[in-house]
C-alpha positions in Angstrom: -27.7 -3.5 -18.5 -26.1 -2.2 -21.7 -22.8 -4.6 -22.7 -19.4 -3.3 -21.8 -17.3 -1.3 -24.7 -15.1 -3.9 -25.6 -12.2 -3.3 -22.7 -8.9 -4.7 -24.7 -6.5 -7.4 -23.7 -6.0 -7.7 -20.0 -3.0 -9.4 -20.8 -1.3 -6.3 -22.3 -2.7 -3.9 -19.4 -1.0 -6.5 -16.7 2.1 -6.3 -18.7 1.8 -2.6 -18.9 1.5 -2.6 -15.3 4.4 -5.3 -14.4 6.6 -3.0 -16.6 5.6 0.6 -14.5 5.5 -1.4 -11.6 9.4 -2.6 -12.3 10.3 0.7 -13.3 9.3 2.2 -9.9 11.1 -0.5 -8.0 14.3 0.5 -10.3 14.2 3.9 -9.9 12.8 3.5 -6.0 9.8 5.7 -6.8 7.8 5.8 -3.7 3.9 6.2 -3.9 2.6 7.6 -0.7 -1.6 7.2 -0.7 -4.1 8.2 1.8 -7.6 8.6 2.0 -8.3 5.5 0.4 -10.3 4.8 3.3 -13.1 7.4 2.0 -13.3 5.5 -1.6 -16.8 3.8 -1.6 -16.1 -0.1 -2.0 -17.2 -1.3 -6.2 -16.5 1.1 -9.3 -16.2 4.7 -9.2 -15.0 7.7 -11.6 -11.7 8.5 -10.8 -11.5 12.3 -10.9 -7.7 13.0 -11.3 -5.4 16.2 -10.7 -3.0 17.1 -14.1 0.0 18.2 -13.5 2.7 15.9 -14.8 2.3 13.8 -18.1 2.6 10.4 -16.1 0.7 11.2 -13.2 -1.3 7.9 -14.7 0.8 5.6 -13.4 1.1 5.6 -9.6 -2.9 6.0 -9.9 -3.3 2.9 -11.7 -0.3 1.0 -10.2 -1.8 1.3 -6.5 -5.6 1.1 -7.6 -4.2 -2.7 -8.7 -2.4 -3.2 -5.2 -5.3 -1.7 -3.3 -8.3 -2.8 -5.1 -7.1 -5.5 -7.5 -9.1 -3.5 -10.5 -8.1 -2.3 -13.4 -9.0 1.4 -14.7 -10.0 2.5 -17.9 -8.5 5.3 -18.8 -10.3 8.4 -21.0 -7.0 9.9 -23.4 -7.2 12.7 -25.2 -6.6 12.6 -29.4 -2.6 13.6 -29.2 -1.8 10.2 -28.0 -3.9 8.9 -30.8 -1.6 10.5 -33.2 0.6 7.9 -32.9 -0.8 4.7 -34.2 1.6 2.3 -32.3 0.8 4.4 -29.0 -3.2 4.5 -30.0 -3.4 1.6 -30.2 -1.7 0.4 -27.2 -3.6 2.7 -25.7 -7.1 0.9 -27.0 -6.3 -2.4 -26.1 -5.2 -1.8 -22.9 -9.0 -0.4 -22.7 -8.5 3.3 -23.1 -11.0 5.6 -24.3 -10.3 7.9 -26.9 -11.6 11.5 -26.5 -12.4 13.1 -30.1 -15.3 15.3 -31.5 -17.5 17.6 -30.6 -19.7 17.7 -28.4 -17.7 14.1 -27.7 -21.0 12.3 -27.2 -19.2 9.3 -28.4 -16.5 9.4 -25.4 -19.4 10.3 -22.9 -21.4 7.6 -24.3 -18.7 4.6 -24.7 -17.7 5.9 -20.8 -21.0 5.3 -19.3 -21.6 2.2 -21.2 -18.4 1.3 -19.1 -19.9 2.0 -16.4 -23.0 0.1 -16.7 -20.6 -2.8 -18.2 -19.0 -2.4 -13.8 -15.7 -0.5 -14.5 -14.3 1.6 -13.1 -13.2 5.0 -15.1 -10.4 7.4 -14.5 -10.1 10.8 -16.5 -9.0 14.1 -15.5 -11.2 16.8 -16.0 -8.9 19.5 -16.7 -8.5 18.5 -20.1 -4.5 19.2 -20.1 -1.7 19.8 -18.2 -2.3 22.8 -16.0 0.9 25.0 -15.9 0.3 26.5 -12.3 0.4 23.2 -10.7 -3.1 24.4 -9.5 -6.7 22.6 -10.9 -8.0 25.2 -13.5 -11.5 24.6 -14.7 -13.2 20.9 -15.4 -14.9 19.9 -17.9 -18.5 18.4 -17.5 -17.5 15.3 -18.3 -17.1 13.5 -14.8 -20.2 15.0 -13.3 -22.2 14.0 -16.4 -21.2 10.5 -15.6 -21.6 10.5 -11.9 -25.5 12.3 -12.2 -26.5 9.6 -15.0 -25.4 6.6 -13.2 -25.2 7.6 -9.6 -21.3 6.0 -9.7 -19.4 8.0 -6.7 -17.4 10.7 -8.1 -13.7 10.5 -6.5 -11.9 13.7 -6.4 -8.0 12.2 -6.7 -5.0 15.0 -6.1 -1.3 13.1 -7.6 1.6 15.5 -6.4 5.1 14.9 -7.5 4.8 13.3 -10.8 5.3 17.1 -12.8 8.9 16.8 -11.2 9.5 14.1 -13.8 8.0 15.3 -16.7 5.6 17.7 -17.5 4.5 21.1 -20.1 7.6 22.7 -20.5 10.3 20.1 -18.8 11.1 17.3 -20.6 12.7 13.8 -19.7 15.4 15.2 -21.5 16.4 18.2 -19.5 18.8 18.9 -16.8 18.3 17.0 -13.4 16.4 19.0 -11.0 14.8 20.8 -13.9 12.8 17.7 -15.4 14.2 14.7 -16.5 14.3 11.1 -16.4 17.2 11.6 -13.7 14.2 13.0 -11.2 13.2 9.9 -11.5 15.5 8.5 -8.9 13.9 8.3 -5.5 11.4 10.4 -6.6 7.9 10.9 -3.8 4.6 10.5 -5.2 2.0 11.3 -2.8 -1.5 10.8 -4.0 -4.7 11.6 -1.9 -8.2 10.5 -3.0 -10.9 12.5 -1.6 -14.1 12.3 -0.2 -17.0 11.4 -2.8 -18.2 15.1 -4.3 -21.4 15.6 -3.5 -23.4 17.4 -6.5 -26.4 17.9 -4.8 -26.3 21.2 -4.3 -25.2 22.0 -7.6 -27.6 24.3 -10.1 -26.5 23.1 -13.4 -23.5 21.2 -14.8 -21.1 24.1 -15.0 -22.0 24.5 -11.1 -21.3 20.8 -10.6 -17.6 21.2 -12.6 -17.2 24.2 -10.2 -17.4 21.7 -6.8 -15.5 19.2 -8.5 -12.6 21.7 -9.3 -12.9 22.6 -5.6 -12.7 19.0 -4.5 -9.6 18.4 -6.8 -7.8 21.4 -5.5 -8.7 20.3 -1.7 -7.1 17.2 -3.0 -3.8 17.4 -3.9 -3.7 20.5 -1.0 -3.4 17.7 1.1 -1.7 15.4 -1.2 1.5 18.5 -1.2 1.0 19.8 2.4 3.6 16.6 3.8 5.1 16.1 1.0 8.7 14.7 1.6 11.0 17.2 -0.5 8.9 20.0 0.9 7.7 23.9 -0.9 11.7 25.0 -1.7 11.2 28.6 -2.8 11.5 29.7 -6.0 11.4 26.0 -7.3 9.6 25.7 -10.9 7.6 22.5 -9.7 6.2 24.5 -6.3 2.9 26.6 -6.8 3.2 30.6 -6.8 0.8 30.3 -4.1 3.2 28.4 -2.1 6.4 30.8 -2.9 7.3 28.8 -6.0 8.5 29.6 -9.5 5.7 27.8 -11.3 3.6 30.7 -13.5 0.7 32.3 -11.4 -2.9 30.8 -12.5 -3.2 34.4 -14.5 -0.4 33.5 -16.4 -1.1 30.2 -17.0 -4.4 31.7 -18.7 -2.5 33.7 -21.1 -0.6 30.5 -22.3 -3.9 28.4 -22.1 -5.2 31.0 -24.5 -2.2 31.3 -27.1 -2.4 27.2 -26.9 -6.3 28.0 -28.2 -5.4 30.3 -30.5 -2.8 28.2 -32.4 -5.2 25.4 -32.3 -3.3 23.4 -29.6 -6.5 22.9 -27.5 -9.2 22.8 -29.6 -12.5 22.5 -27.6 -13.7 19.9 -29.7 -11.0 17.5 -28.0 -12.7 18.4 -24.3 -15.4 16.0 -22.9 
């Protein structure tokens, strides 16, 4: 068994933790799981919807109530950017994603693995405008086929009405900002294991696990407490929202592309 990337303090990721964990009491933030039951006992990969910046933290706040284990987390490079933040990040045990064809992050992820943690990512690679799960990355099934560690398809809905692409903390309440925080629902609902055995290839593989994600946080948004208002900017065209149709979200996926925003060499 190869030895465990070395995972960081778990002193600072407990204090990370206490500190979310007070914040949510503060603000009353309530975290409404379900189908934990289907989660396979021991580590998984965390496969996990990206709509909302800190959709992070109700994941990893009730994986620690629930299963009493930490996460490692795989963060893209613009966190990185900031060397205070980077490396908070690293020694809470994050893994960086940087460089093409990111054998590195694939490589320090499944030594994880093999090391018996449990790793959470989200395959989208960014947050997806639409409020709807656009195309994964291979990452997360390259890591489930190579170490046979279930693959957990994990839909957060609720956490874009905080912050997310396009609504700061900063904004007006009710349009994105800290102020949302107050009260604030978080449902999250992990799915079944994806089964990837019926897959052809890898891209087929990313194609069921998009499919699982959606099916996810479906169900994750179908009770939610505050409802599908119409015409709201954090509700899903597909539901009668304001958020930009997937077709639209393309467009401003591709100008991000184009002005180097989301280089493919920062995708796993």
């Amino acid at each position: 068994m190869s030895t465990s990337p070395r995972p960081g303090s778990p002193w600072l990721y407990d204090t990370a933790r206490r500190a979310f964990g007070w914040l949510q009491r503060l603000f009353r933030v309530e975290v409404i799981p379900s189908g934990l039951e289907a989660v396979p006992p021991g580590q998984v990969v965390l496969a996990i919807t990206h709509f909302g910046y800190l959709d992070f933290v109700p994941v990893a706040l009730l994986w620690w109530a629930r299963r009493h284990d930490r996460l490692r987390f795989l963060v893209g490079p613009r966190p990185y950017r900031s060397r205070l933040l980077g490396a908070a990040i690293t020694a809470c045990g994050g893994l960086a994603v940087v460089g093409r064809p990111n054998h590195a992050s694939l490589n320090a992820s499944l030594t994880a693995l093999d090391g018996g943690w449990s790793i959470a990512l989200f395959p989208e690679a960014g947050v997806s405008r639409s409020f709807t799960v656009r195309r994964c990355h291979t990452g997360a099934v390259r890591m489930a086929y190579q170490t046979g560690v279930p693959l957990v398809p994990v839909g957060v809905w609720g956490g874009h009405r905080i912050t997310t692409r396009g609504h700061g903390v900063t904004t007006k309440r009710g349009n994105g900002s800290l102020a949302d925080l107050w009260e604030a629902p978080v449902r999250i609902h992990f799915g079944a294991p994806v089964d990837l055995s019926a897959a052809t290839d890898l891209d087929d593989a990313a194609r069921l696990l998009q499919a699982a994600m959606q099916e996810a946080v479906d169900v994750a948004a179908l009770d939610f407490p505050l409802g599908h208002p119409a015409g709201a900017w954090w509700v899903p065209a597909k539901l009668g929202g304001g958020a930009p149709t997937e077709a639209e979200r393309d467009i401003w996926d591709a100008r991000d592309a184009a002005n180097g925003l989301r280089p493919d060499r920062d995708k796993m």
